[in-house]
C-alpha positions in Angstrom: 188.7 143.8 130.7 185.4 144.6 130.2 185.5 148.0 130.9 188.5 148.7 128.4 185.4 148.0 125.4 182.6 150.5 127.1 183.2 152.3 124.4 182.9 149.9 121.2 180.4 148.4 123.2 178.1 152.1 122.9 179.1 152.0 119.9 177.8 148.9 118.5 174.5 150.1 120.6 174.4 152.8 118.3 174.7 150.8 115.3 172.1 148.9 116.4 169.7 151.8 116.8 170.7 153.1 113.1 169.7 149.3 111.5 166.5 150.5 113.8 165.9 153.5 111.7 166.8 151.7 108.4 164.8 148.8 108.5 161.8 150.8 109.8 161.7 154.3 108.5 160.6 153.3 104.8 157.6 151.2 106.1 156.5 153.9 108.5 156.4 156.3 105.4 154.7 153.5 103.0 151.3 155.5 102.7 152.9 158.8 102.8 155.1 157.4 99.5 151.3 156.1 98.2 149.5 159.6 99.1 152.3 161.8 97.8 153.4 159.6 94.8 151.6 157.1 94.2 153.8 154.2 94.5 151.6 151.0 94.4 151.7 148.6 97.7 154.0 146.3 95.2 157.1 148.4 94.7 157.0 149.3 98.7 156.8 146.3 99.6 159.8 145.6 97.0 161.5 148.8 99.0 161.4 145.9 101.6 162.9 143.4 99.7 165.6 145.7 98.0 166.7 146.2 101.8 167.0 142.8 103.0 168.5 141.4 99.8 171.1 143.8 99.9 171.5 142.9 103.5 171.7 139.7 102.3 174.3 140.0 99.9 176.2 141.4 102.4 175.8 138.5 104.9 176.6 135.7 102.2 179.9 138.3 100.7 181.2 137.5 104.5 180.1 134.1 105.0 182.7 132.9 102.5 185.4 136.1 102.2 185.3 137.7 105.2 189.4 136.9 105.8 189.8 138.9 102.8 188.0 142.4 105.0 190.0 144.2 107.3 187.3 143.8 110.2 188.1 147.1 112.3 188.0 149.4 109.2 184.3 147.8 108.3 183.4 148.5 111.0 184.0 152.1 111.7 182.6 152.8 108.4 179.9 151.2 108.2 178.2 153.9 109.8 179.5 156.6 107.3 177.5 154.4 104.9 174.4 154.5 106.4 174.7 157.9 107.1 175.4 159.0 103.1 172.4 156.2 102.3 169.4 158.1 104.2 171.5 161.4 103.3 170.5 160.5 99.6 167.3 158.8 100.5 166.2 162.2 101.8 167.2 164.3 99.0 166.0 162.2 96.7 162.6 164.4 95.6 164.8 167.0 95.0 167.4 165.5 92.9 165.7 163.5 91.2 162.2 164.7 91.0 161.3 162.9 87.8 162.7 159.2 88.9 161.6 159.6 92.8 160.8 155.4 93.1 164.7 155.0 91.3 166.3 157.7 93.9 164.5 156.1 96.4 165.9 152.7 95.7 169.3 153.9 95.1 169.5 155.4 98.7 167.8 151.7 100.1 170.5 150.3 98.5 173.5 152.4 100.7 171.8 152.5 103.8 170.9 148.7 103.5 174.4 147.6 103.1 175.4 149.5 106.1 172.8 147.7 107.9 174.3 144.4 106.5 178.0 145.2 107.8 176.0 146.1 111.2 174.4 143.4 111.2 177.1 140.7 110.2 179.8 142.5 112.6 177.6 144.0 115.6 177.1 140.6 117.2 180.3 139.2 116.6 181.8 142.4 117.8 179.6 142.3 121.2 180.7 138.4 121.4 184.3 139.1 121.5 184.0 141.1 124.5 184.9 139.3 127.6 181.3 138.7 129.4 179.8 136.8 132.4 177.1 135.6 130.5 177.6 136.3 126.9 173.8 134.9 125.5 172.7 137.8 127.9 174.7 140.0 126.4 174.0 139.7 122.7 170.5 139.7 123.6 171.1 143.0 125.3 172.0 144.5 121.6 168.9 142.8 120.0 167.2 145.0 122.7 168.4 148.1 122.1 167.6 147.6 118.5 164.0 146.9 119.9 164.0 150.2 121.8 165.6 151.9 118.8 162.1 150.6 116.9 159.8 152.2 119.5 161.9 155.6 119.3 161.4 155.8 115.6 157.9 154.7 115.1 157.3 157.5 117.5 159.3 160.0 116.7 158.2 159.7 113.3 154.8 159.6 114.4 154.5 163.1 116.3 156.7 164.7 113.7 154.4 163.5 110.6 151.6 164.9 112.7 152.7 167.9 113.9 154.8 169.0 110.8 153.0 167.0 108.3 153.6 163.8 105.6 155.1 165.8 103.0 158.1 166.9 105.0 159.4 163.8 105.5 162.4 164.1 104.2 163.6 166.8 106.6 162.4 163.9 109.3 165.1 161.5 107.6 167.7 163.9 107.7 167.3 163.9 111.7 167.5 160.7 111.3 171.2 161.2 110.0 172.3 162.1 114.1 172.3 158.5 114.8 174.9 156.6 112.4 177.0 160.1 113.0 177.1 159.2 116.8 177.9 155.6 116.3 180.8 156.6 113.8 182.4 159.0 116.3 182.0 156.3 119.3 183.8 154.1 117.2 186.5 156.6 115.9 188.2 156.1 119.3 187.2 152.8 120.1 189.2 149.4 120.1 187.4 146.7 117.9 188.2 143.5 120.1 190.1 140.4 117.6 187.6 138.4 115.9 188.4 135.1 114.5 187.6 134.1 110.5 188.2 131.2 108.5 191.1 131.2 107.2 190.3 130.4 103.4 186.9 130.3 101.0 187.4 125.9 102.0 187.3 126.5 106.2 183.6 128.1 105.8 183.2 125.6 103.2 183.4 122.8 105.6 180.7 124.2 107.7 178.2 123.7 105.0 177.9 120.2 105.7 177.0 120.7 109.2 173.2 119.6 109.4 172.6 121.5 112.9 173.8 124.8 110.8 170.9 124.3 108.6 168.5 123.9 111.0 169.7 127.1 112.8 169.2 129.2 109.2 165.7 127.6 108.5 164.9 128.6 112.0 166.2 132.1 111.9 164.6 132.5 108.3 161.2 131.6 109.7 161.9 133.6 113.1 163.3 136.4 110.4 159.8 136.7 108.6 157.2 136.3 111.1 159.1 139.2 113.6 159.6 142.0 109.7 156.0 140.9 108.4 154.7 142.2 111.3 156.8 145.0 112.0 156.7 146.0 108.3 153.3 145.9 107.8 151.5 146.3 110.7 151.5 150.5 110.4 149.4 150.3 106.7 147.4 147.5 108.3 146.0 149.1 110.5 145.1 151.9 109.3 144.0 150.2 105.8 142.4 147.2 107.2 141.1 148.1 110.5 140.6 151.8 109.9 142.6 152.9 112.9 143.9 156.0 112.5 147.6 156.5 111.3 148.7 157.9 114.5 147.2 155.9 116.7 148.1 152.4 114.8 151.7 153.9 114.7 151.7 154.8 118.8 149.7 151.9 119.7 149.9 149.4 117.3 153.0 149.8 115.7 155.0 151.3 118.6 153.7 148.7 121.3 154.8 145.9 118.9 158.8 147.8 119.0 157.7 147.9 122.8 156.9 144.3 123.3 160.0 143.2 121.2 162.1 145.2 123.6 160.8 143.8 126.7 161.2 140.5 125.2 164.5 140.7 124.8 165.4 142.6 127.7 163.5 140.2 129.7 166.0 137.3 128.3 168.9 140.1 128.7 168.0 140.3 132.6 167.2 136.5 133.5 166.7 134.0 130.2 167.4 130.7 130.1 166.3 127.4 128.6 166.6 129.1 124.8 165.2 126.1 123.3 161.9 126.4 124.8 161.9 130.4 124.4 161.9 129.9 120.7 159.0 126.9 120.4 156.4 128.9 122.6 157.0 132.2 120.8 156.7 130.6 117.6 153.1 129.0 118.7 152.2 132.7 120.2 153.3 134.9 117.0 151.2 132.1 115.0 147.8 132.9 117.4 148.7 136.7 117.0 148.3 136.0 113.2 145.7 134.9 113.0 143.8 137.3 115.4 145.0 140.1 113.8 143.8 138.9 110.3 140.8 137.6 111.2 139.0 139.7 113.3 137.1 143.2 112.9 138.0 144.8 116.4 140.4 147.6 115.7 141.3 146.8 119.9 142.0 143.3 119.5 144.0 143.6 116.0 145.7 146.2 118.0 146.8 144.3 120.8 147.6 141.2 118.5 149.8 143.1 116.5 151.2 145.0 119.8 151.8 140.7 121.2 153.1 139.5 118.1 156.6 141.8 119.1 156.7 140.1 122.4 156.1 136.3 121.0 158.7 136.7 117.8 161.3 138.9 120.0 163.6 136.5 120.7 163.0 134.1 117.5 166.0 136.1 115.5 168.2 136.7 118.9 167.1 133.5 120.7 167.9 131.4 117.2 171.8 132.8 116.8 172.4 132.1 120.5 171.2 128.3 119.9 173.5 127.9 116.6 176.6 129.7 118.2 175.9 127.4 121.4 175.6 124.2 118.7 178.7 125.5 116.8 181.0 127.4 119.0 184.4 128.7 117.6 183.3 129.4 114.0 183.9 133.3 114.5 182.6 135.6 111.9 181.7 132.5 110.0 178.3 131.6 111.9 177.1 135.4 112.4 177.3 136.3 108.9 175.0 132.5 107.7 172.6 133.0 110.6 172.4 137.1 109.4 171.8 135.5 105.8 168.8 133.3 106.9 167.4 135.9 108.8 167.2 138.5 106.4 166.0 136.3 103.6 163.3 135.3 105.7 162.8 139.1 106.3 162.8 140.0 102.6 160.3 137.5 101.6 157.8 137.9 103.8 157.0 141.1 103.1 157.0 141.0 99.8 154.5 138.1 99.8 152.3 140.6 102.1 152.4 143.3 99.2 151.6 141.0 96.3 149.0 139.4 97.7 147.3 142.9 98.5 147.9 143.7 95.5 146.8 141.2 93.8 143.4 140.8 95.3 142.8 144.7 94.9 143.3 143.8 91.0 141.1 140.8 90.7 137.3 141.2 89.9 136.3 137.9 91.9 138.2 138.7 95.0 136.4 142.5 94.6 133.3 140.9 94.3 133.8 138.7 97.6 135.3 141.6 99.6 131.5 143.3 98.5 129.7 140.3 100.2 131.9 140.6 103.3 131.5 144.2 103.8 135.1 145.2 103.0 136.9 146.8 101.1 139.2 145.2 98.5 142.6 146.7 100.4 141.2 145.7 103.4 140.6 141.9 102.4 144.2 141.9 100.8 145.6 142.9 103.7 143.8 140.1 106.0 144.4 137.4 103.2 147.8 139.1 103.3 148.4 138.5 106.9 147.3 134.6 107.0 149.9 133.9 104.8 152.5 135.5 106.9 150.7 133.4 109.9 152.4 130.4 107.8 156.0 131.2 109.2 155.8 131.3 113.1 153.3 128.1 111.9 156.1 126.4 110.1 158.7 127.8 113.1 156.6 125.7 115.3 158.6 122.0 114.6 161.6 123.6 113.6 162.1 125.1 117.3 160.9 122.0 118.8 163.4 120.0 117.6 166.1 122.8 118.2 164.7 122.6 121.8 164.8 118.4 121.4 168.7 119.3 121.0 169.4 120.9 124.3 169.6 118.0 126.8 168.8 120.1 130.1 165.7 121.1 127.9 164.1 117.7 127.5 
């Protein structure tokens, strides 16, 4: 039976890679948008936002209508839409040369509710397929998005150098080959039957389900501490730490998509005990944190930021295999809260990361205390920047424990 959904299954691989490329192309381009036009830390950071809220809306759209969607049409195109987002994206300088920031939000907008569709249907999608050991399996496609991370940071990385920042719109169009390859896989693919509540009232009743709640705190938190990082961690390095852009990218930002792949092919191959896989990555991304901001030693903010991928990598994964295992038969339902409370936690986080750099850059006191510290006032935003995005892991820390509490063979 298995066999029959090779296909959809490469498919939905695919898919994975392209929310890869959308959730991490922008961020890798962040000073390049600064250099070129001057966009302020702010408004990137709110490209950020733009893309998970939109991802949100997406998520919440199905977690109360998605009996009103014909599931197998979404999605087969929902890589047509993330193909005509980074299309526009890309083309964006050219067409609209006086508004670039609005063209560039416009094109955040498609690709990011492609990557909501992907999201909200790729795991449910994966699920229906008859498995062994399903948990393994759905953190088999959380994998390949990790892999997908460490092929675009370097990709990206060599091209910028070799062919320079200001073509980067020509490295967004390549960019274009991967949604394309996911849409014709699923052209001739069967989408296995995927159960929805019937009416707006059946997801309405799981609303009053406290263990549902817990799950969407937990995949908030787990949500923000894994896209700070990953998000951030490219203009950290080189702003903060003074690394150079392609080495932060290649060994920095690359080793952290790295260490978030082997997480979660790790669980793939031989996880277990979920409960306790969430708790102690929660406490390691927290001391990753805090090493990164605090110290001076471009090695050791290197390797924190490079460890923090490997401590959050199953915090998003890990937490929808405890709610589905907590709920079970809720279908569509539970993929499409649990995608909610992950990307709201994904949205905010870096925001918060950009506002407080920015704000410290404008304030004369903080300027003045950079001065005594021997810094400069980007590089004490950024620290100040990353404590506060220490204080998700931190608050993860009970949330998992009682999650883990939960699972009697855990105790």
């Amino acid at each position: 039976m298995e066999a029959k959904y090779r296909r959809v299954k490469a498919a939905c691989y695919f898919s994975s890679i392209s929310m890869s490329v959308i959730g991490n192309l922008s961020p890798v381009l962040f000073l390049t948008f600064r250099e070129l036009y001057g966009i302020s830390y702010s408004l990137l950071g709110l490209l950020v936002l733009i893309n998970f809220m939109t991802q949100l809306t997406i998520d919440l759209i199905f977690t109360f209508f998605s009996h009103k969607f014909n599931i197998p049409l979404a999605v087969k195109l929902t890589p047509v839409l993330a193909f005509a987002g980074l299309v526009f994206f890309a083309l964006t300088p050219w067409l609209l040369p006086n508004a670039i920031y609005t063209g560039m939000v416009i094109g955040t907008v498609m690709f990011s509710a492609a990557g909501g569709f992907g999201e909200v249907l790729g795991s449910p999608v994966i699920a229906a397929i008859p498995a062994r050991d399903p948990d393994r399996e759905m953190s088999k496609l959380h994998s390949v998005y990790a892999w997908g991370v460490v092929f675009v940071i370097l990709f990206a990385t060599f091209f910028l150098l070799v062919f320079g920042r200001e073509n980067w719109q020509i490295l967004t169009l390549i960019f274009t080959i991967v949604p394309l390859t996911s849409f014709f896989l699923y052209a001739g693919a069967e989408i296995p039957p995927m159960e929805t509540p019937e009416k707006v009232s059946g997801a309405l009743a799981y609303l009053k389900n406290k263990t549902l709640w817990l799950s969407v705190f937990g995949i908030f938190l787990g949500g923000s501490a894994e896209c700070t990082m990953a998000q951030w961690s490219s203009g950290y390095l080189e702003q903060a730490l003074g690394i150079s852009k392609v080495w932060g990218d290649m060994f920095g930002v690359a080793m952290f998509g790295l260490m978030l792949g082997l997480g979660r092919t790790l669980y793939a191959k031989c996880g277990r005990r979920i409960g306790h896989v969430l708790f102690l990555g929660a406490i390691g991304a927290s001391v990753c944190y805090l090493t990164a901001a605090v110290t001076n030693i471009p090695v050791l903010g290197l390797a924190a930021c490079a460890l923090t991928g490997f401590c959050t990598s199953m915090l998003w994964p890990g937490s929808l295999i405890a709610a589905t295992d907590r709920i079970p038969d809720s279908g569509v339902f539970i993929y499409a809260m649990m995608a909610a409370g992950g990307d709201l936690g994904a949205s905010v986080g870096p925001q918060l990361v950009g506002i407080v750099t920015d704000a410290v850059i404008a304030s004369p006191s903080m300027t003045a205390l950079a001065e005594t510290m021997a810094l400069a006032p980007e590089q004490l935003g950024m620290k100040l920047g990353m404590l506060v995005g220490m204080l998700f892991p931190l608050a993860a820390v009970p949330v998992f424990w009682h999650i883990r509490k939960s699972y009697p063979k855990e105790k």
